[in-house]
C-alpha positions in Angstrom: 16.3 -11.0 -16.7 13.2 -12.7 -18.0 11.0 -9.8 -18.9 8.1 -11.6 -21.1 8.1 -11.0 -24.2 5.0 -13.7 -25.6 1.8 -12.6 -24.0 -1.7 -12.8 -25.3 -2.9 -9.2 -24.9 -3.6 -6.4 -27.7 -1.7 -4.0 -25.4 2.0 -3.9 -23.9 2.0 -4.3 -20.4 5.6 -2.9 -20.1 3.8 0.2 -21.4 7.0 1.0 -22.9 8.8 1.8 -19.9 12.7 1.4 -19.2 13.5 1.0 -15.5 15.0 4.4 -15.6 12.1 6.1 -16.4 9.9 3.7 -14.0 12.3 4.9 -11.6 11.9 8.5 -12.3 7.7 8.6 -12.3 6.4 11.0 -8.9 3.7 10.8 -7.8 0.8 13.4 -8.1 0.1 16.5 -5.8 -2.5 15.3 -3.0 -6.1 17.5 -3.3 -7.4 20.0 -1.2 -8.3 18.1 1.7 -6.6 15.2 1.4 -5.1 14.6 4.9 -8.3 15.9 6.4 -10.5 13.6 4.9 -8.7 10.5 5.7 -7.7 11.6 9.2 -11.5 12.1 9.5 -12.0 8.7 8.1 -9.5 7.0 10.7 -10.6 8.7 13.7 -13.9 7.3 13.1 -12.5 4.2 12.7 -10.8 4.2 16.4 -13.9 4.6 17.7 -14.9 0.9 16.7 -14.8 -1.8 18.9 -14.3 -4.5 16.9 -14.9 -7.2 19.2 -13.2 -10.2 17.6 -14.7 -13.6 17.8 -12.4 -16.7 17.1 -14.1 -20.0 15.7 -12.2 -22.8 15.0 -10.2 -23.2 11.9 -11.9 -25.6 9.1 -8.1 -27.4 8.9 -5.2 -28.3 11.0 -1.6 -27.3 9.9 1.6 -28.8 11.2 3.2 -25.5 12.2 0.1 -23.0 12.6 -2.9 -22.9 15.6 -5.8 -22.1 12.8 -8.7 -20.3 13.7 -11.1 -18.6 11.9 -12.4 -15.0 12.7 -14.7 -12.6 12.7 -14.8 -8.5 13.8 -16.8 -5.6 13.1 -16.2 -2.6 11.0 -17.3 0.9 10.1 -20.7 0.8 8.9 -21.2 -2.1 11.1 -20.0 -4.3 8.6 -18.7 -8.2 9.3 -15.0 -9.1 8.2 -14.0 -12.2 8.0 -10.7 -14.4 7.9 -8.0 -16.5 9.3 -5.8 -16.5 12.3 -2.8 -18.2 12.3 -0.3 -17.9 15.4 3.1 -20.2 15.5 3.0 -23.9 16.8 5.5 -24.1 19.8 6.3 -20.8 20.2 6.0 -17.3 20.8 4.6 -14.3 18.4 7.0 -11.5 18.3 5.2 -9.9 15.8 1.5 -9.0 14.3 0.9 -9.0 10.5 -1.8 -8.0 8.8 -2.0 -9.9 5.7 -3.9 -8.1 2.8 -5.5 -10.1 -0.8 -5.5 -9.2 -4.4 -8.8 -8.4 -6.4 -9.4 -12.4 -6.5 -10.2 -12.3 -2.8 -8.9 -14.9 -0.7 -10.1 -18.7 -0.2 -7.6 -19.6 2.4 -4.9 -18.1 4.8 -1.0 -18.4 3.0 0.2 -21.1 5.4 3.7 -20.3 3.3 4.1 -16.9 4.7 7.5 -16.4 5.2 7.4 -15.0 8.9 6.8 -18.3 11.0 7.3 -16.7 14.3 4.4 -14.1 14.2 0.4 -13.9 14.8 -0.7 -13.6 10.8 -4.3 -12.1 10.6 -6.2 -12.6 7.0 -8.9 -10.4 6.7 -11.1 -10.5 3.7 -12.2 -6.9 2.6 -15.8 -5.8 2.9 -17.4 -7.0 -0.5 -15.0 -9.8 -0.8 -14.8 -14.1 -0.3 -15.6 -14.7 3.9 -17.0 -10.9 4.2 -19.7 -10.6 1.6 -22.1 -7.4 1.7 -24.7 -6.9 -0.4 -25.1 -4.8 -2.2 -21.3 -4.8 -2.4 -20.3 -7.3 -5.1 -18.0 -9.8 -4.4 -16.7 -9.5 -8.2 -13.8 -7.2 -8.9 -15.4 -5.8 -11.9 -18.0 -4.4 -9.8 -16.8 -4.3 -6.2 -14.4 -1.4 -7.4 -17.6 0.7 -8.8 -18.8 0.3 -5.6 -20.3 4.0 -4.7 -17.6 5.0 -6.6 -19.5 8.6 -7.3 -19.8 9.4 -3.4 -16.5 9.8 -1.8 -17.7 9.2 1.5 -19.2 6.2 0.9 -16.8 4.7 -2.0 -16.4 0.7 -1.1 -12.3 1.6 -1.2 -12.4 3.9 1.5 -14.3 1.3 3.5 -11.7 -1.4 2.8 -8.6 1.1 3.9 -11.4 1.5 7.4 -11.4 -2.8 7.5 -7.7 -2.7 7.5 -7.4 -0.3 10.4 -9.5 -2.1 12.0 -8.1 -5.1 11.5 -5.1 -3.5 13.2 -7.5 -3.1 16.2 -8.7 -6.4 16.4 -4.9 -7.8 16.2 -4.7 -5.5 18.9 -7.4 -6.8 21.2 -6.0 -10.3 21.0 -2.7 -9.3 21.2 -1.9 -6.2 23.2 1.7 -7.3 24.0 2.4 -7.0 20.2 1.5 -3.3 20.1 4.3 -1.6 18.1 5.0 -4.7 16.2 2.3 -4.8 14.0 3.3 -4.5 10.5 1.0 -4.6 7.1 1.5 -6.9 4.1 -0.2 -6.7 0.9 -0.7 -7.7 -2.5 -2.1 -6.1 -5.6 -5.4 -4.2 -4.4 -4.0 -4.5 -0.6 -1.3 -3.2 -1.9 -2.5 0.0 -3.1 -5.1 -0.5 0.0 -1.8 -0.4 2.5 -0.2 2.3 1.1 -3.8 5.0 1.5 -4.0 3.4 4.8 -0.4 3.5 6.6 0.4 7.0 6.3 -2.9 8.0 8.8 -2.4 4.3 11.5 0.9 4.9 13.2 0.0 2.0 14.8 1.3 -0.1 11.9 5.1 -0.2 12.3 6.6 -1.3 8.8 4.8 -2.3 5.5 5.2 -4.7 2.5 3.4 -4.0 -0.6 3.8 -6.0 -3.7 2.7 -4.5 -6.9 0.3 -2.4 -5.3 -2.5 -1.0 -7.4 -4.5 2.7 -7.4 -1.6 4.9 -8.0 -1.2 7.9 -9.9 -4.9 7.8 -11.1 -4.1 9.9 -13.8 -2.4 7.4 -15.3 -4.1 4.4 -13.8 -6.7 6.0 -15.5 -5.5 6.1 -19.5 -3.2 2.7 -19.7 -5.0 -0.4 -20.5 -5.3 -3.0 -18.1 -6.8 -6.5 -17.6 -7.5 -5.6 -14.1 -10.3 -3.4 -11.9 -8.3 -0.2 -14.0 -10.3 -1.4 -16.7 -14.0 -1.1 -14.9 -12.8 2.3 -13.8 -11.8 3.4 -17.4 -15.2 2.3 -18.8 -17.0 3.9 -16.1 -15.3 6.9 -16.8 -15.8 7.1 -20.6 -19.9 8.6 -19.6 -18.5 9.8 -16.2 -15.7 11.9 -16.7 -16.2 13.8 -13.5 -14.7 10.8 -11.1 -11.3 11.8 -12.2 -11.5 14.8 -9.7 -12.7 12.0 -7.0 -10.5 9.6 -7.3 -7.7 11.9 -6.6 -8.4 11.4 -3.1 -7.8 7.7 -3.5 -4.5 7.6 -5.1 -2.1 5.5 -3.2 1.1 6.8 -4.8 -0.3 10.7 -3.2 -1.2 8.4 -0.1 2.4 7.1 -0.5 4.4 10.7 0.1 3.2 10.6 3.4 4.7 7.1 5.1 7.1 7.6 7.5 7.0 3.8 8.0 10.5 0.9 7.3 8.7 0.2 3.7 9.6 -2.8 1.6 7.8 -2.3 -2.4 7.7 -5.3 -4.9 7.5 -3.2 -8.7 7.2 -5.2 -11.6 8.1 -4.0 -14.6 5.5 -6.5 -16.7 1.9 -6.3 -15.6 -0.9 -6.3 -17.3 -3.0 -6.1 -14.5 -1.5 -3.3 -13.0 0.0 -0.7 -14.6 4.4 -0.9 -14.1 4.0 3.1 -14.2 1.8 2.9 -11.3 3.1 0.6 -9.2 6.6 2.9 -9.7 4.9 5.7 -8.8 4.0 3.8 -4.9 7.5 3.0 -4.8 9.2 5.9 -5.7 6.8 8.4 -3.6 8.1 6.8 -0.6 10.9 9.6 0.0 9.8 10.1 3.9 9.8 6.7 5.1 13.0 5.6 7.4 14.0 3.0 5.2 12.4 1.6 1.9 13.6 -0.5 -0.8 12.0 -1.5 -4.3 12.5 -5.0 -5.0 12.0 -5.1 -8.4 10.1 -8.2 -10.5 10.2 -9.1 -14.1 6.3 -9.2 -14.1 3.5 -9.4 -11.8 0.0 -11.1 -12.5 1.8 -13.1 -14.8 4.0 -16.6 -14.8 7.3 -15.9 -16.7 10.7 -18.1 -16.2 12.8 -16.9 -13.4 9.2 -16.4 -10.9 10.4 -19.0 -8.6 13.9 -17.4 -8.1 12.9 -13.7 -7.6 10.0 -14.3 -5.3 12.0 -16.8 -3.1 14.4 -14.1 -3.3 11.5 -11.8 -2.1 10.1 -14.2 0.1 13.7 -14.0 2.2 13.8 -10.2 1.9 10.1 -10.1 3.7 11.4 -12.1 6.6 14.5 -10.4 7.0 11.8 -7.2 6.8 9.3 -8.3 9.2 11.9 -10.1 11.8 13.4 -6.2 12.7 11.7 -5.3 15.4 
């Protein structure tokens, strides 16, 4: 166990938690109108044609065909992103591959699923998908509308990633029930408000996923888009009643989805309570496991070994079909 103990911030990202009160944080009780507003949400977003454009990819890769591409969401907004499909053989799978707050600069040509069609979208705001006024900076792409819940720039990211499930659809119709979702950090906490609604989406990897149990989210300190929130809040305390409607660990309670959850028990980006809560809410899925991590968002000695570790456990994950 390497749990860091040197850090440079005035806080403590373990929060003070032992893993046996990580493992015993629930998740809060959904809203009034929860389900209804997000099976509103993704019904509109069936009704998109997303009509996917390939372009060819910028570099060449020993084992991946690379391609660049573009769709259209809700709102008739432009994603961006990569396509990668397997050299020499056959995709037996989709994946779509979610990013952290940082956006994404490149597809991960490391994945560790070589024998599937990997789609990288980059969310509405964010890196190959810019939309003004959205910003493509964390600090302000998660403030984004953040006082209309209808038009809240998370709620339009969880409508890219269904969508994104269309497009991989379009190209690939012979991979319909094999699609699975992957994501890190915000697509973490993105993948868990979206999976419970898109049956579509067979199985789902999230690693230290982000935006659950806002009540908390809301009060620990945080290097990450937490923080914006929790200043925003300080002269707008009425968005706590909002963001309950965003709360991936609420979201969470309703997967039915094979689910694979990377906790960390270090973050200072995202709260360890929070990302425990996602994990532990996940009492209705057919088969889940918590891998857990020594920290996320942060090096520490024994990185290499657990996420190799990890990297195994999301092939084993993804190659079930």
């Amino acid at each position: 166990m390497s749990i860091p103990t040197v850090h440079p911030y005035p806080f403590d990202p373990t929060y003070g938690y032992s893993l046996e009160a990580l493992l015993a944080l629930m998740p809060p009780e959904a809203p009034e109108g929860f389900d209804a507003f997000w099976a509103r949400r993704y019904e509109r977003a069936l009704k998109v044609k997303p009509q996917p454009e390939l372009l060819p990819g910028a570099s060449d890769h020993d084992d991946w065909h690379v391609r660049e591409i573009r769709f259209t969401s809700t709102d008739r907004v432009r994603i961006g992103g990569w396509l990668l499909t397997p050299k020499g053989r056959e995709a037996r799978r989709g994946i779509v591959v979610g990013h952290g707050y940082g956006g994404r600069d490149a597809p991960d040509y490391d994945y560790p699923v070589k024998d599937a069609a990997l789609l990288f979208p980059c969310f509405r705001g964010m890196s190959k998908s810019p939309h003004p006024p959205i910003s493509g900076n964390a600090v302000w792409h998660v403030l984004h509308h953040i006082d209309k819940p209808e038009r809240y720039v998370i709620g339009g990211c969880v409508e890219d990633l269904w969508i994104a499930v269309s497009a991989l659809s379009t190209l690939f119709p012979k991979l319909a029930g094999r699609i699975g979702y992957s994501g890190i950090s915000f697509g973490g906490g993105i993948g868990a408000l979206a999976m419970p609604y898109d049956r579509r989406i067979d199985r789902g990897f999230l690693e230290v996923p982000t935006f659950g149990n806002r009540p908390l989210w809301l009060t620990l300190p945080s290097t990450g888009s937490a923080a914006s929130v929790q200043a925003y809040r300080r002269t707008h305390p009425e968005v706590d009643e909002m963001l309950r409607l965003f709360d991936s660990a609420t979201a969470a309670t309703r997967i039915t989805q094979p689910m694979l959850v990377a906790a960390a028990r270090f973050d200072p980006a995202v709260a360890p309570p929070c990302q425990f809560s996602v994990a532990n809410a996940l009492a209705k899925s057919k088969f889940n496991e918590t891998f857990i991590l020594d920290a996320g968002h942060f090096d520490y000695p024994d990185a290499a070994v657990q996420h190799n570790l990890l990297s195994e456990k999301v092939r084993q994950f993804f190659g079930v079909t």
